[in-house]
N, CA, C and O atoms as a MOPAC input file, in Angstrom:
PM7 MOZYME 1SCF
protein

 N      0.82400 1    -1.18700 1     0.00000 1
 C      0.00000 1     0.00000 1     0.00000 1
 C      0.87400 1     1.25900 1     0.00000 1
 O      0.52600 1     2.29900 1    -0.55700 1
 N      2.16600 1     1.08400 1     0.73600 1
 C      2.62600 1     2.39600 1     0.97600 1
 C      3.60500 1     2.72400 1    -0.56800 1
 O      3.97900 1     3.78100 1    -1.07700 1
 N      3.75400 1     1.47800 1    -0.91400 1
 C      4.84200 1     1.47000 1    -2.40500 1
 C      3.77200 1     2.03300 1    -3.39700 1
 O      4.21100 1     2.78900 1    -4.26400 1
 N      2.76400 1     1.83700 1    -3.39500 1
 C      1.67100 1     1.90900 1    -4.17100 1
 C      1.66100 1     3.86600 1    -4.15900 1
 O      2.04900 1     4.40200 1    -5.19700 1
 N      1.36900 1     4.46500 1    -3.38600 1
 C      1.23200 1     5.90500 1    -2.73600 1
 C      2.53800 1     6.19000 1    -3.35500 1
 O      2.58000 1     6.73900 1    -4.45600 1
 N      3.67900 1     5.82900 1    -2.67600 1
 C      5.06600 1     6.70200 1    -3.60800 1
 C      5.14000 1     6.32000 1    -4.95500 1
 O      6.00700 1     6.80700 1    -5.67900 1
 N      4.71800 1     5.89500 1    -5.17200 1
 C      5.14300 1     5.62900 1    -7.13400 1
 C      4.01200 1     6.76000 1    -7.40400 1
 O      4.37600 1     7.77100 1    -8.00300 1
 N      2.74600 1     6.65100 1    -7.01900 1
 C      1.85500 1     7.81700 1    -7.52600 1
 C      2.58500 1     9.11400 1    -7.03100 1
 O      2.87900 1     9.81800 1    -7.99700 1
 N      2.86000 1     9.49900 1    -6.17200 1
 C      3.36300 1    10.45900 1    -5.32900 1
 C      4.67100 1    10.92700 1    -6.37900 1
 O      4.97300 1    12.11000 1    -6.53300 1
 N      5.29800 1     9.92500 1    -6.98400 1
 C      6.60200 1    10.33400 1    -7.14200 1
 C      6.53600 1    10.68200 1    -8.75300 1
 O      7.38500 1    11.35800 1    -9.33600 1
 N      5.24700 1    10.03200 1    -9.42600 1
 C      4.33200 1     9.95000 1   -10.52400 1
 C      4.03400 1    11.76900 1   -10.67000 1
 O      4.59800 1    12.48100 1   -11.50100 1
 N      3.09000 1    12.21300 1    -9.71600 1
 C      2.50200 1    13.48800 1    -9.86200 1
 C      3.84800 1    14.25200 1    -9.76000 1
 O      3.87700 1    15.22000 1   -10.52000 1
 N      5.09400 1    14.05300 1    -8.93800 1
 C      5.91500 1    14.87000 1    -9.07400 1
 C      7.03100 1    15.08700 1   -10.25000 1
 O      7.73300 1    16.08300 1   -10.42600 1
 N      6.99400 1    13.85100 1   -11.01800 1
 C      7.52100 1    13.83100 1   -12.59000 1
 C      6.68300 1    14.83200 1   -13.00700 1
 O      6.92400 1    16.00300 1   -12.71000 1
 N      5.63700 1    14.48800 1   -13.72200 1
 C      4.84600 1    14.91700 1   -14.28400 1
 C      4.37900 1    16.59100 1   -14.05600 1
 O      3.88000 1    17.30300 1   -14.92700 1
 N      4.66900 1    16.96200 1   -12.73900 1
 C      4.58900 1    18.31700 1   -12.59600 1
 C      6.01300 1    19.26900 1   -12.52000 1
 O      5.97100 1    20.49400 1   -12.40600 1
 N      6.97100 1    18.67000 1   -12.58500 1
 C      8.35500 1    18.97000 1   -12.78500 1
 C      8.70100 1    18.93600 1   -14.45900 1
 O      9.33100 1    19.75000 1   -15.13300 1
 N      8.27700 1    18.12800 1   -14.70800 1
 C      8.06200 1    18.18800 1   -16.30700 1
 C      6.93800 1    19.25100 1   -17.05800 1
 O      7.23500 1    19.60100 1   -18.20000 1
 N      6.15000 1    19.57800 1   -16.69400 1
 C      5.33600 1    20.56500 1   -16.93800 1
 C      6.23500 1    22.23800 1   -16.68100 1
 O      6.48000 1    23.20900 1   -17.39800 1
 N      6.45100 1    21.92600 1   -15.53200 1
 C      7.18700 1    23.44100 1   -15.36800 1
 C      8.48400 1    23.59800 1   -16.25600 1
 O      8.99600 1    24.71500 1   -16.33000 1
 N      9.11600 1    22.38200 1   -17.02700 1
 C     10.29200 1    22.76300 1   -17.28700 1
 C      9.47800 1    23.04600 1   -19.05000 1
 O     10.19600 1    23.58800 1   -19.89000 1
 N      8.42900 1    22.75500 1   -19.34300 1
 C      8.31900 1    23.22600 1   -20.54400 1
 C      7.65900 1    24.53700 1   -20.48800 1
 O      7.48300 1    25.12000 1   -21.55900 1
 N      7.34600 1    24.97600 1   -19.61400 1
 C      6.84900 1    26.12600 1   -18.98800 1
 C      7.91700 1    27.05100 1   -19.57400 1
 O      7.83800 1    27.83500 1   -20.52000 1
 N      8.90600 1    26.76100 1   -18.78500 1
 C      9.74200 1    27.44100 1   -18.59600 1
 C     10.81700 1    27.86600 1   -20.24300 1
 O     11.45200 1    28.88200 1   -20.52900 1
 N     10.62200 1    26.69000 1   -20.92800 1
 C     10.87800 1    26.63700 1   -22.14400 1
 C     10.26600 1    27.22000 1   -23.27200 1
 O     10.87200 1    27.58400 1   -24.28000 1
 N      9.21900 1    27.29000 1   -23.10600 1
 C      7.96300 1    27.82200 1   -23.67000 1
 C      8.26900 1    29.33100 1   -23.78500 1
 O      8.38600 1    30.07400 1   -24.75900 1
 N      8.36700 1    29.54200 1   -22.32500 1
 C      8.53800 1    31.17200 1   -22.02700 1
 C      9.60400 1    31.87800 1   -22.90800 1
 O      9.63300 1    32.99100 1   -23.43300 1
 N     10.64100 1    30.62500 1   -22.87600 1
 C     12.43000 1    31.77000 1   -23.09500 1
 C     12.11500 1    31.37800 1   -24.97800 1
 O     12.97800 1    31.84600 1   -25.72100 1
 N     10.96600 1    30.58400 1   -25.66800 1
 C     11.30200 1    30.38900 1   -26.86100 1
 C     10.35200 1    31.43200 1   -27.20300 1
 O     10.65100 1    31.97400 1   -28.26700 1
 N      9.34000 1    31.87700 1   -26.67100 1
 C      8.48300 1    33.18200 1   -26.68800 1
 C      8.76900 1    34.31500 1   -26.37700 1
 O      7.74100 1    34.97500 1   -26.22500 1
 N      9.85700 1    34.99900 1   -26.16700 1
 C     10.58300 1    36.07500 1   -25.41000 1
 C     11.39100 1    36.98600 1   -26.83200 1
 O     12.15600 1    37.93400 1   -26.65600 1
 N     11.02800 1    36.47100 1   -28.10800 1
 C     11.46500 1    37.02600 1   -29.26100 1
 C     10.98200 1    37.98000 1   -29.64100 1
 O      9.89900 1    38.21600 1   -29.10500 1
 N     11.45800 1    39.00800 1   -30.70200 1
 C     10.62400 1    39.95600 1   -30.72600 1
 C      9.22700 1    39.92600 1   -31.58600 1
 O      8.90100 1    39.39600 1   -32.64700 1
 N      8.69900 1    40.57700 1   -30.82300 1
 C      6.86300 1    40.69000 1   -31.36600 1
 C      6.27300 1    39.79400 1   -31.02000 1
 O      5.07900 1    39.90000 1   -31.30000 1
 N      6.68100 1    38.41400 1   -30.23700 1
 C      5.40500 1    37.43200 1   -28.84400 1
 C      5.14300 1    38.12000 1   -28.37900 1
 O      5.62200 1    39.24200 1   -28.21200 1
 N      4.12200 1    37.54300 1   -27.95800 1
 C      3.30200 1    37.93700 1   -26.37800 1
 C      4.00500 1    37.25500 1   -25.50800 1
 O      4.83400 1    36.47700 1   -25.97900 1
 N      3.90500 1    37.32900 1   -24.35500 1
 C      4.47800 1    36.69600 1   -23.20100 1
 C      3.68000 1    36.09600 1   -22.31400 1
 O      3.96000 1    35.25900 1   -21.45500 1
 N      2.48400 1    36.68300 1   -22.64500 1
 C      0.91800 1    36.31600 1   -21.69300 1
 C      1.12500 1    34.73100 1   -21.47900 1
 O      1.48100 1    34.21900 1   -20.41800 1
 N      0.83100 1    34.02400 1   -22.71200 1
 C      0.84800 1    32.53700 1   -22.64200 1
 C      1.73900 1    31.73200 1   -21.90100 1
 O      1.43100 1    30.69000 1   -21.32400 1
 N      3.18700 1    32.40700 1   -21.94900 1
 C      4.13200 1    31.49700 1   -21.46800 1
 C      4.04900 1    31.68400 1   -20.30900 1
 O      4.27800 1    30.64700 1   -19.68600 1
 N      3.69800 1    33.01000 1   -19.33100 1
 C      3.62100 1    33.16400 1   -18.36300 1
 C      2.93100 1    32.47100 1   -17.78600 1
 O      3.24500 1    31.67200 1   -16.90400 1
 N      1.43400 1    32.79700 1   -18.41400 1
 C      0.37300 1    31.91800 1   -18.12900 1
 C      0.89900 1    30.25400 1   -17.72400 1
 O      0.65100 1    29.76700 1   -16.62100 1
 N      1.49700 1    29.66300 1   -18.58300 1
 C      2.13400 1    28.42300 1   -18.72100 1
 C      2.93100 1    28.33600 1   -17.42300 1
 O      2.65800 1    27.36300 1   -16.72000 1
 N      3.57800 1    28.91700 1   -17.11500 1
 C      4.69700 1    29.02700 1   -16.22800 1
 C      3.94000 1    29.03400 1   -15.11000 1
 O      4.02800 1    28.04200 1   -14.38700 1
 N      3.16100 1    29.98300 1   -14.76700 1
 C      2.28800 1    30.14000 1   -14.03400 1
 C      1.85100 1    28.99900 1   -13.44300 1
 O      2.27700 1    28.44800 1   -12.42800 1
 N      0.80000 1    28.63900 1   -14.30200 1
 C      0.00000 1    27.37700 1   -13.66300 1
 C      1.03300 1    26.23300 1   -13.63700 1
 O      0.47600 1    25.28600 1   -13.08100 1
 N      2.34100 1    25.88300 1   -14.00600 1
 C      3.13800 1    24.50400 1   -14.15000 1
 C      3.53200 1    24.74300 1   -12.28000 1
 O      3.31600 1    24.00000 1   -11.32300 1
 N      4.15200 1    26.05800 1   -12.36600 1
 C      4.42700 1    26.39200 1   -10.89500 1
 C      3.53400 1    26.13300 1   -10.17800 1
 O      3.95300 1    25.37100 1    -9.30700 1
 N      2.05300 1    26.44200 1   -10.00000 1
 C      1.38000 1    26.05900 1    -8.83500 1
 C      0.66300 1    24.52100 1    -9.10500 1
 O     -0.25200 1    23.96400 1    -8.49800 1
 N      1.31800 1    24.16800 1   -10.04500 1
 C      0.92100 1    22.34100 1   -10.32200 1
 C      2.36100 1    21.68000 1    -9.06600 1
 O      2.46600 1    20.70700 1    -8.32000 1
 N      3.12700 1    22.72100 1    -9.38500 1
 C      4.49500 1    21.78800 1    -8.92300 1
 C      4.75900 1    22.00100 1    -7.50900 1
 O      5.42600 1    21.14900 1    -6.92200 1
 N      4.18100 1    23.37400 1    -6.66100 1
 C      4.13800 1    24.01100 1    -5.04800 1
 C      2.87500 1    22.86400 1    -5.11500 1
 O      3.46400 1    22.00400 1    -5.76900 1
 N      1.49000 1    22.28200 1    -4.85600 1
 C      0.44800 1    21.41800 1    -5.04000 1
 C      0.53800 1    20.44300 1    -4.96000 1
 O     -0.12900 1    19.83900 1    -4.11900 1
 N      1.41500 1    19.79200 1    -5.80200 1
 C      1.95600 1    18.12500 1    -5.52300 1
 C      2.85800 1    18.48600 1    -4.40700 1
 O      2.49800 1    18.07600 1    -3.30400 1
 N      3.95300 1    19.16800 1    -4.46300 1
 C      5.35400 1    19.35900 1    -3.42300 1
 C      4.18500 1    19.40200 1    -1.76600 1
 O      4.36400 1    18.59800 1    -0.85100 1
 N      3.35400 1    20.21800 1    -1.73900 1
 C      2.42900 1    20.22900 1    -0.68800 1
 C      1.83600 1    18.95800 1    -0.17900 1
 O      2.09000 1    18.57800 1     0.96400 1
 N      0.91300 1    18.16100 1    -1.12500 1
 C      0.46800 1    17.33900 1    -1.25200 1
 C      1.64900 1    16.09300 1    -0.80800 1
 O      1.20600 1    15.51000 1     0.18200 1
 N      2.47000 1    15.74300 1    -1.06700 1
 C      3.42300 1    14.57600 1    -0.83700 1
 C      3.91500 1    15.25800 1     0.46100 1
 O      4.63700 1    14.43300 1     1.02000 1
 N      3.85500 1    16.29900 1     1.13000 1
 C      4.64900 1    16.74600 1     2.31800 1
 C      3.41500 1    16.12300 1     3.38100 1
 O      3.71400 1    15.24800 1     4.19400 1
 N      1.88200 1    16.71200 1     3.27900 1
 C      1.05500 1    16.41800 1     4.12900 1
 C      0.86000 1    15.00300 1     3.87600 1
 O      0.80600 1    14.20100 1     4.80900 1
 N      0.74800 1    14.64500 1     2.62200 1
 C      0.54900 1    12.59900 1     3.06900 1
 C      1.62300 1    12.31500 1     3.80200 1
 O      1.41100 1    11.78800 1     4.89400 1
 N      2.59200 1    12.50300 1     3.52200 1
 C      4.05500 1    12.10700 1     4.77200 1
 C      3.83700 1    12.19100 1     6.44400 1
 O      3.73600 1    11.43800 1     7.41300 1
 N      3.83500 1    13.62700 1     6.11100 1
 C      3.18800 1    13.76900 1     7.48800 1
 C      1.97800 1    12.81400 1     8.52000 1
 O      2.15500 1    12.50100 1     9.69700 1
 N      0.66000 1    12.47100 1     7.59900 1
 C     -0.34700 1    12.29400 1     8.31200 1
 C     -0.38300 1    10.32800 1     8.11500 1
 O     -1.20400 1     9.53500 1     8.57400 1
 N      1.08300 1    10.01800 1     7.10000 1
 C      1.50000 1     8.74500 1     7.80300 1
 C      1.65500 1     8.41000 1     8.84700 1
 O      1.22900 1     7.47300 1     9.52300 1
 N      2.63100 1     9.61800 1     9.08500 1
 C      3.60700 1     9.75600 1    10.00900 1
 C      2.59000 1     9.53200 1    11.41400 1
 O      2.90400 1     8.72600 1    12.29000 1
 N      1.42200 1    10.31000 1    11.47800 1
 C      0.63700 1    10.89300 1    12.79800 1
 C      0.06900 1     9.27700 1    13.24400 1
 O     -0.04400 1     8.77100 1    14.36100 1
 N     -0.26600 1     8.64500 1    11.68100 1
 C     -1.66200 1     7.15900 1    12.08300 1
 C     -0.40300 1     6.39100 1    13.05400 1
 O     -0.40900 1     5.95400 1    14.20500 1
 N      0.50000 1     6.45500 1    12.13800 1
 C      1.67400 1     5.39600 1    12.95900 1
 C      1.84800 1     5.74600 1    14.61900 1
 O      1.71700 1     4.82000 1    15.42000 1
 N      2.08300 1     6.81600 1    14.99100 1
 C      2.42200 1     7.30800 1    16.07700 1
 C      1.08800 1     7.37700 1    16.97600 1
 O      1.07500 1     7.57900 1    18.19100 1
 N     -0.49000 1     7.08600 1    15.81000 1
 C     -1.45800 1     7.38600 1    16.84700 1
 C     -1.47200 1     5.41600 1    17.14600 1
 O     -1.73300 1     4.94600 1    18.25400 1
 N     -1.23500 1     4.79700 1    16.27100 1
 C     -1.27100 1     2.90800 1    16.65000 1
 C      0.01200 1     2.65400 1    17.74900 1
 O     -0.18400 1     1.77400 1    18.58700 1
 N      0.77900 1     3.08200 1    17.77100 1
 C      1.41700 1     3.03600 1    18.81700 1
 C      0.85100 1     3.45500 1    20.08000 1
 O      0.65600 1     2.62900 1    20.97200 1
 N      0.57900 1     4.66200 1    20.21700 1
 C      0.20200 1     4.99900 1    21.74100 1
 C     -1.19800 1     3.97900 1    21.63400 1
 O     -1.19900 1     3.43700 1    22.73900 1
 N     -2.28200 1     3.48900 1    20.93500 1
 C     -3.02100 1     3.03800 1    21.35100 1
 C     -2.81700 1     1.49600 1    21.79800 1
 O     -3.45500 1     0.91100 1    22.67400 1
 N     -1.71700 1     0.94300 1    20.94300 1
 C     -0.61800 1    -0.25900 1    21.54200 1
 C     -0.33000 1    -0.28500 1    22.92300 1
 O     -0.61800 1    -1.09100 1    23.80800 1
 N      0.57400 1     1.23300 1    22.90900 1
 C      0.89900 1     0.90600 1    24.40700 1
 C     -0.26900 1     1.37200 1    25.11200 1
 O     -0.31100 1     0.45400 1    25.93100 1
 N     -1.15300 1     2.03200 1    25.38400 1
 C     -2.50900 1     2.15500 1    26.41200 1
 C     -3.23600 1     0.95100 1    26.07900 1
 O     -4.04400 1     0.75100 1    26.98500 1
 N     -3.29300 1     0.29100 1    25.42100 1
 C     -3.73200 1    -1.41200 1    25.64000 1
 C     -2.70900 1    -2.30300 1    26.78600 1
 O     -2.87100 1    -3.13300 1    27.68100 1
 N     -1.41800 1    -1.45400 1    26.04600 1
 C     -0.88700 1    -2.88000 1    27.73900 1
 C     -0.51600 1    -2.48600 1    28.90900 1
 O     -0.08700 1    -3.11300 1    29.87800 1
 N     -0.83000 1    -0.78100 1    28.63600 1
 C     -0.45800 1    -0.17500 1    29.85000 1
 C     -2.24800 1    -0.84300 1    31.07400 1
 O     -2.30400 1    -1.26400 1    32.22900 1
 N     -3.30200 1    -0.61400 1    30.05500 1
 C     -5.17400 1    -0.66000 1    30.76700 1
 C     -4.27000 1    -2.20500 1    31.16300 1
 O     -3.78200 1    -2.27200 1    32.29100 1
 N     -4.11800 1    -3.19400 1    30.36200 1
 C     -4.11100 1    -4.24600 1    30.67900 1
 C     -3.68800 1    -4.37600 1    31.92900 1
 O     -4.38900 1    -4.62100 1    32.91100 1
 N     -2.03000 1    -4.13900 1    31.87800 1
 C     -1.48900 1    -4.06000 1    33.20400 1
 C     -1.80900 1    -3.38600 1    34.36200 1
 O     -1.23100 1    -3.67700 1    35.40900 1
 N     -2.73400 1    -2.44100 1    34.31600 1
 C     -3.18200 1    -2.09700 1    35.65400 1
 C     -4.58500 1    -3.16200 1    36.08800 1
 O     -4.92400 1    -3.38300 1    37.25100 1
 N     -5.04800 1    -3.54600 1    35.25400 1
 C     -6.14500 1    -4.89400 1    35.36800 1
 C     -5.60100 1    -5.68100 1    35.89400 1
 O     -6.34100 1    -6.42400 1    36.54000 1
 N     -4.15700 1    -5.99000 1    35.95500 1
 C     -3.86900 1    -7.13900 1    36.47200 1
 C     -3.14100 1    -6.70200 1    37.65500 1
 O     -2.84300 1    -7.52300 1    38.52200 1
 N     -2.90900 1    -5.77300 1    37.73100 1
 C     -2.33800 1    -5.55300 1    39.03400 1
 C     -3.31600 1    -5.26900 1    40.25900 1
 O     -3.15500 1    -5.40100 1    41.47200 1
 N     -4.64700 1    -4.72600 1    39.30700 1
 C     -5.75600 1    -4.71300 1    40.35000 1
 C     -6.26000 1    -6.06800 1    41.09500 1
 O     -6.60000 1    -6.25100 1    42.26400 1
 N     -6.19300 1    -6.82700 1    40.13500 1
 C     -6.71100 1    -8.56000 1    40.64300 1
 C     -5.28800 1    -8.76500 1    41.66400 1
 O     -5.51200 1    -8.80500 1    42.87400 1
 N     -4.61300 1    -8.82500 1    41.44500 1
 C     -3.73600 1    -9.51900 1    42.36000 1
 C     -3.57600 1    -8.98800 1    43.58300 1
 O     -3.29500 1    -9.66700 1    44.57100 1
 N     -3.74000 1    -7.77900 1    43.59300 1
 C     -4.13300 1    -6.77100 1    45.05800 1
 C     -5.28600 1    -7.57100 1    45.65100 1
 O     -5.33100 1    -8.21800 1    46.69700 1
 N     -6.47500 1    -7.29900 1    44.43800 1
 C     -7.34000 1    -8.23200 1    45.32900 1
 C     -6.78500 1    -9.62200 1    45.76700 1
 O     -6.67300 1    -9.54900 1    46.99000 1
 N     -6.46100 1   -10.62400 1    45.42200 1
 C     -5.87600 1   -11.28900 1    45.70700 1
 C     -5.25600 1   -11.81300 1    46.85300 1
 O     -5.44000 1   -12.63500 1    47.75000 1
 N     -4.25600 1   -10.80100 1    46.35000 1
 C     -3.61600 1   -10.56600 1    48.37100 1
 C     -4.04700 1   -10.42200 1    49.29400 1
 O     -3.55600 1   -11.05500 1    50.22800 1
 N     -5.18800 1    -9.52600 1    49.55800 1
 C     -5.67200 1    -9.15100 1    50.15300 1
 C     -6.77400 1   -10.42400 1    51.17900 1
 O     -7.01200 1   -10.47300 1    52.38600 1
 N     -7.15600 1   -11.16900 1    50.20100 1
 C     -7.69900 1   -12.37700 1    50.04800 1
 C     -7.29300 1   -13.35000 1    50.82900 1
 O     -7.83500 1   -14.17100 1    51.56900 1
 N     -5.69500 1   -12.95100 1    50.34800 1
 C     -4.65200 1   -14.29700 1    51.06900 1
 C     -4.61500 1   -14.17500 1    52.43000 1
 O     -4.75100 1   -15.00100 1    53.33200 1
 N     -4.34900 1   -12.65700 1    52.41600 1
 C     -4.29900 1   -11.94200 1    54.19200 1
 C     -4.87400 1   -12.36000 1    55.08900 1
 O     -4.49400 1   -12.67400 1    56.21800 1
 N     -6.32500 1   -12.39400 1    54.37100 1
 C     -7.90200 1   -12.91300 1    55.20400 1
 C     -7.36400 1   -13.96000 1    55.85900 1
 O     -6.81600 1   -13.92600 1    56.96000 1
 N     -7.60000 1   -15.26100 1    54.87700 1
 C     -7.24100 1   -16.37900 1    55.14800 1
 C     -6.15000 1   -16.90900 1    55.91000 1
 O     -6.14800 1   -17.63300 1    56.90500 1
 N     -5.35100 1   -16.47100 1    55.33100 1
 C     -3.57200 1   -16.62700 1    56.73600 1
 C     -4.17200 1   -15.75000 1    57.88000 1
 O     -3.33200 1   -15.85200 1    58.77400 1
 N     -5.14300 1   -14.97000 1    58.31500 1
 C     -5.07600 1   -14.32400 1    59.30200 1
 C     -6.30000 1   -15.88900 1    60.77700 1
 O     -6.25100 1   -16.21500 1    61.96300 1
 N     -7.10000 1   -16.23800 1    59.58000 1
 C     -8.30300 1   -16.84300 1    59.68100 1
 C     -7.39300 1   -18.08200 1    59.91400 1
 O     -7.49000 1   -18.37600 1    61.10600 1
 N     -6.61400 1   -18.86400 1    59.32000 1
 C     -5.37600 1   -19.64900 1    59.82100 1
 C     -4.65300 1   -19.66700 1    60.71500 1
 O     -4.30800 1   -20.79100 1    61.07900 1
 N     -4.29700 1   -18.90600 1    61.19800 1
 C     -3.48400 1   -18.13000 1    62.42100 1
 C     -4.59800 1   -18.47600 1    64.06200 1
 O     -4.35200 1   -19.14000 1    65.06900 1
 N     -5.84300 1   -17.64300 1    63.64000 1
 C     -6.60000 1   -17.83300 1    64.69900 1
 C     -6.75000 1   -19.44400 1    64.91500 1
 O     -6.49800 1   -20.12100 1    65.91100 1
 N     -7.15500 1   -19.74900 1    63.87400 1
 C     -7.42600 1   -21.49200 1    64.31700 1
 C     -6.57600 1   -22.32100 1    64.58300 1
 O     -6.93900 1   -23.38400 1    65.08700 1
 N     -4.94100 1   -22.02800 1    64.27000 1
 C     -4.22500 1   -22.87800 1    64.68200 1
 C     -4.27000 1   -22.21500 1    66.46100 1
 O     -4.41000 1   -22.87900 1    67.48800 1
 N     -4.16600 1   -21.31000 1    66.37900 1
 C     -4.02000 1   -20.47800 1    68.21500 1
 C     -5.28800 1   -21.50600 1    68.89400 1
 O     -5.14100 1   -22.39400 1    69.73400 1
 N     -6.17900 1   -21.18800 1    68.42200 1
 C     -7.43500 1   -21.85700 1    69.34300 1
 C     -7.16200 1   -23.17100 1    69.14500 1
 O     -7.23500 1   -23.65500 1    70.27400 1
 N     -6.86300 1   -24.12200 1    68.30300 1
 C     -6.64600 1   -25.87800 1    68.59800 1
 C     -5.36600 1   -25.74700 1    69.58800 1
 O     -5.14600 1   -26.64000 1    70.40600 1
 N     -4.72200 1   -24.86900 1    69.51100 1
 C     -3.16200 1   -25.04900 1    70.62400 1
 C     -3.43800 1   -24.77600 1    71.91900 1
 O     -2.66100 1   -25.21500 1    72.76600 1
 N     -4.74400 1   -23.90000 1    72.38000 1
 C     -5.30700 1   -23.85400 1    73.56900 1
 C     -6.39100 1   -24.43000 1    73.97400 1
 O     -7.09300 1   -24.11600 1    74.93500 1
 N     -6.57300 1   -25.58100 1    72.96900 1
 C     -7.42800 1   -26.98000 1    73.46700 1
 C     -6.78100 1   -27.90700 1    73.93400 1
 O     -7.34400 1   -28.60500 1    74.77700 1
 N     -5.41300 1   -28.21500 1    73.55100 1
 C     -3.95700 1   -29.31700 1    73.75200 1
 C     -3.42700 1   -28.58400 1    74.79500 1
 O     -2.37200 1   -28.93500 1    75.32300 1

């Protein structure tokens, strides 16, 4: 998927780098005397904001790769962080549990030792 995105990505940026350079060609073969200049400008013009557009465009997909990745991670780790406090809650209970019982142990061995 992601090879898929840079070949297009790298696709629109041929293709708009190539536009501006005939732009630009256009212009200096129109610059003779008695052209207009309107067109090439024009040309130039729009190749340039074809080529700032993609350059934009491939900066923010980068970027908002960049963000999903970094947002699956933290939700990675707050899965084993929830987890691990789940389990640290049970085993408290747990203990606590054990306490009872060794305490409830304790008494009954005391009381059979003051029947003997």
């Amino acid at each position: 998927m992601r090879q898929d995105t840079l070949i297009r990505n790298l696709t629109l940026f041929f293709l708009a780098s190539l536009g501006l350079f005939v732009a630009i060609a256009f212009v200096f073969a129109s610059t003779g005397p008695g052209k207009q200049l309107v067109p090439g400008i024009s040309a130039l013009l729009i190749s340039a904001g074809a080529f700032a557009g993609t350059a934009v465009y491939i900066f923010k997909k980068k970027n908002s790769l960049k963000a999903s990745e970094n947002t699956k991670e933290r939700s990675d780790v707050g899965f084993v962080v929830d987890t691990f406090h789940d389990l640290v809650g049970k085993l408290k209970e747990k203990e606590k549990e054990l306490e009872r019982l060794k305490a409830f142990a304790e008494e009954k061995a005391i009381s059979i030792e003051a029947y003997n």
